[in-house]
C-alpha positions in Angstrom: -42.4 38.4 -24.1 -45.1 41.1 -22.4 -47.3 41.0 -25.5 -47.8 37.2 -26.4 -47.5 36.8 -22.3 -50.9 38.9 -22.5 -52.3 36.7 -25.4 -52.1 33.7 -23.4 -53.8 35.5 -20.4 -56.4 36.7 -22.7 -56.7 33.0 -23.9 -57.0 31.5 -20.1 -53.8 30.3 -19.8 -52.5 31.9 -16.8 -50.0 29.5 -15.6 -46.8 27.6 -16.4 -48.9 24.4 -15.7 -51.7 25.6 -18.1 -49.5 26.3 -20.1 -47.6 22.8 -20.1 -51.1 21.2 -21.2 -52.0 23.0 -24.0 -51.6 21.9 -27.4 -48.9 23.4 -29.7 -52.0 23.5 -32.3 -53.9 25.7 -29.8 -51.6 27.5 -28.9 -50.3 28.5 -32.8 -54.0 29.3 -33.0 -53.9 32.2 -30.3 -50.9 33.5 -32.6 -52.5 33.3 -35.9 -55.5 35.1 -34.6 -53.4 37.6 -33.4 -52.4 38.8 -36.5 -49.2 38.2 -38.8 -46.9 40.1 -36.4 -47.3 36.9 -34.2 -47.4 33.9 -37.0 -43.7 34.1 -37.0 -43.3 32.7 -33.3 -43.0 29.0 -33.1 -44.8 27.4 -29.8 -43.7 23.9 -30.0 -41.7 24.1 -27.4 -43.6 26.0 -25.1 -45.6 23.3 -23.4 -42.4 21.4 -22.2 -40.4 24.5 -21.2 -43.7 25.6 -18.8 -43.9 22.1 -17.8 -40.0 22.3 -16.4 -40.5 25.5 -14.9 -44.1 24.5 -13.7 -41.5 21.2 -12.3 -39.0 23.6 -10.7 -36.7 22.1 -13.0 -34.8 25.5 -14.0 -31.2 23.2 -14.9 -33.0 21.2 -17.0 -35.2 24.0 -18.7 -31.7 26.3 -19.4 -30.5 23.2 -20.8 -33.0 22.5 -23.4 -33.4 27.0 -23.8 -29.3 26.8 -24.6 -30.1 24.2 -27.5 -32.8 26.4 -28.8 -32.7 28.7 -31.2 -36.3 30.9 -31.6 -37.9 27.7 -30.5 -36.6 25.3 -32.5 -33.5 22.9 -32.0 -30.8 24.3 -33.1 
């Protein structure tokens, strides 16, 4: 969303391929230092759903977005 979109920028990550590369320990640290309203998000699979879209490869990233469920396999 907008708000955790703008914690990223804020954090230097400004691109689906910056985004691909960063660690889902650094990137649950940008969340836990934005306070509790933002611990509850789960960015494992961030880096390889930025990496698809940072591929073009939008079949492949609904694919694995339908099998999700808040980030997790469902």
């Amino acid at each position: 969303g907008p708000k955790i979109s703008e914690l990223l920028n804020k954090a230097g990550i400004k691109t689906w391929s910056q985004l691909a590369i960063t660690t889902k320990k650094e990137l649950q640290q940008i969340l836990d230092a934005a306070g509790s309203k933002y611990t509850m998000h789960n960015p494992a699979s961030w880096p390889k759903q930025s990496g698809l879209a940072a591929s073009g490869k939008w079949d492949v990233l609904k694919k694995l977005q339908d099998a999700l469920d808040g980030g997790k396999k469902k």
